[in-house]
N, C-alpha and C positions, 0 to 999 in steps of 0.2 A: 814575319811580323803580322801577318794581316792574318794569315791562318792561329793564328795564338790569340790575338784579339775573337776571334770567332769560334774558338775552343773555349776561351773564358766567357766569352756571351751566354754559348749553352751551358757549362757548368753552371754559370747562375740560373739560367733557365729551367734545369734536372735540380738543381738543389730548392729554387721557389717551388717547384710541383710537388718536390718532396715534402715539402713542408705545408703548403696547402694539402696536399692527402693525408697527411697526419694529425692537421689540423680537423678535416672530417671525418675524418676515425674516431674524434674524440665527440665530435658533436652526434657521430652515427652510436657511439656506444652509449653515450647517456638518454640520446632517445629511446633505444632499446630496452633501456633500464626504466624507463618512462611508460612504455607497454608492458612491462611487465608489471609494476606496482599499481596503474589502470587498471590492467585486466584481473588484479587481486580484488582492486575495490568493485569493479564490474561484477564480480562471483555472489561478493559478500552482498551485493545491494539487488541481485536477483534473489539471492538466500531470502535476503531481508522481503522482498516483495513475496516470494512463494507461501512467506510465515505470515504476512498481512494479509492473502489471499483467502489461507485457511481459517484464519480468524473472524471477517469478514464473513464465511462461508458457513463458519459456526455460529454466528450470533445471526445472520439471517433464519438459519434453519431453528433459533431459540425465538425469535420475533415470532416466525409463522407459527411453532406450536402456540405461543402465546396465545396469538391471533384465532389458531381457531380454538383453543377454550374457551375463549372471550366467548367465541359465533357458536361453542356447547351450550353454555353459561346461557347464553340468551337466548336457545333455541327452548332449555331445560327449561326457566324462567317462565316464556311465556307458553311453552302446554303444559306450564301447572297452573296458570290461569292467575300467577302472582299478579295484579295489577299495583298493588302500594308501591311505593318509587318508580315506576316505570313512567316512561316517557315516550310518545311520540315524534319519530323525526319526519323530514320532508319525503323520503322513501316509502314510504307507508310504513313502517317495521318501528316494531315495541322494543323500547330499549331500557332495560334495567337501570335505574341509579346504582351504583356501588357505596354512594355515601349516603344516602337518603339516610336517615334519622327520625323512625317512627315512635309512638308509644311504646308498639311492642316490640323494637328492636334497642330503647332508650336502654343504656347500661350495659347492654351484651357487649359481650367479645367474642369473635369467631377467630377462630386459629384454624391453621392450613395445616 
């Protein structure tokens, strides 16, 4: 009697372990499934970053030619001795108007 009472203890006992590990098998597979559809979006959002990067990389490198036509532009400007629209900054350096509006530019249009 007593050993049957204690045969049926551990069967319950083997059969809740049973079930608790099956129970995390099921929470270990969905996690799994969980790193894997992360590390999908992980790819795409470095993708995503490497294309912001070069972007970023390309409109810097359009700023600075900007920049130094601008610093031709003005370099051109003042050794031709253009004074009309030019300006004085706190630098010392002559700085061209681009929209000045003289007599003799009244009417024109300049195209690039």
């Amino acid at each position: 009697m007593k050993q049957e009472s204690e045969l049926e203890r551990l069967e319950h006992f083997v059969s809740n372990l049973i079930a608790r590990y099956d129970d995390l098998q099921k929470v270990n597979e969905g996690l799994t499934q969980d790193i894997y559809e992360r590390d999908g979006i992980i790819e795409e959002l470095r993708e995503n970053v490497a294309l912001l990067e070069s972007e970023r990389t390309e409109i810097g490198n359009r700023v600075s030619g900007m920049i130094l036509q601008i610093e031709e532009w003005e370099k051109s400007d003042a050794g031709s001795g253009g004074s009309s629209g030019t300006v004085g900054n706190s630098e010392g350096r002559t700085q061209g108007n681009l929209f000045s509006v003289g007599p003799e530019t009244q009417g024109e249009v300049e195209n690039d």
